[in-house]
N, C-alpha and C positions, 0 to 999 in steps of 0.2 A: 504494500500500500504506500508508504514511503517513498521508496523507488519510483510508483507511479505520478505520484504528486512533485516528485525532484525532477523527471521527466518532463512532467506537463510545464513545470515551473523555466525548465531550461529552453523548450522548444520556444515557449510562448515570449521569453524575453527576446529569443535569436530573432523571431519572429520581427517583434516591436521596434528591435534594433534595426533591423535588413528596413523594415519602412520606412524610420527614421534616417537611414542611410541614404533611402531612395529617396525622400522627400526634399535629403538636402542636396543630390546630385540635380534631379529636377529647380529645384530651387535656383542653384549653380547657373546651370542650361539657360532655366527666364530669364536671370538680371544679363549675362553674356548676350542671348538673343534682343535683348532691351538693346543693351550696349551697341549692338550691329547696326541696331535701324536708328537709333539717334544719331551714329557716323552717314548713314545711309542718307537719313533725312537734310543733313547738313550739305554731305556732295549733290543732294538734288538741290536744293539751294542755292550752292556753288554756281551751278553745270544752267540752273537757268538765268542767273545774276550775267554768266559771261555770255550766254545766249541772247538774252536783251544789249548787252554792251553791245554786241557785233551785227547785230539787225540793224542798234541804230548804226553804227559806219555804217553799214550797205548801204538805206535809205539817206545819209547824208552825201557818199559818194556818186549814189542816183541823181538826187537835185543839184548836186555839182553840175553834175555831166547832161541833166538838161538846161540848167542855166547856158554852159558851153557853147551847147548847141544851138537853144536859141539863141546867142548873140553869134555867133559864126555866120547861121540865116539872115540874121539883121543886118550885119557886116556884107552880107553876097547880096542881100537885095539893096545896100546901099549904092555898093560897086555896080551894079548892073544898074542901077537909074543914070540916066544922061546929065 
């Protein structure tokens, strides 16, 4: 009877322990997984900050180069008036 109750008593803490082991491995895994997507969240952040910076060059490069050109045209129909 003894034996069985030392048994139960051993099983049941290995038990308690192995979940409490699992629970802090899990535990571990969330804040790590946490940690991923806060770096994650920040390069998207990043990645769209440089993506607005270089739209606008493009769009400032655009009305450069039609400013250019309108005056180019202005300039050729000036030369072509008598």
């Amino acid at each position: 009877m003894k034996k069985n109750i030392l048994k139960h008593l051993t099983v049941t803490g290995f038990a308690n322990n192995t979940d409490l082991t699992n629970c802090e491995i899990l535990e571990n895994e969330l804040n790590e997984a946490k940690g991923r997507l806060k770096l994650a969240k920040k390069d998207v952040k990043d990645a769209k900050q440089k993506l607005n910076q270089a739209l606008e060059e493009v769009i400032n490069k655009i009305e450069n180069k039609k400013k250019e050109i309108k005056e180019t045209q202005n300039n050729l129909a000036d030369d072509a008036e008598p």
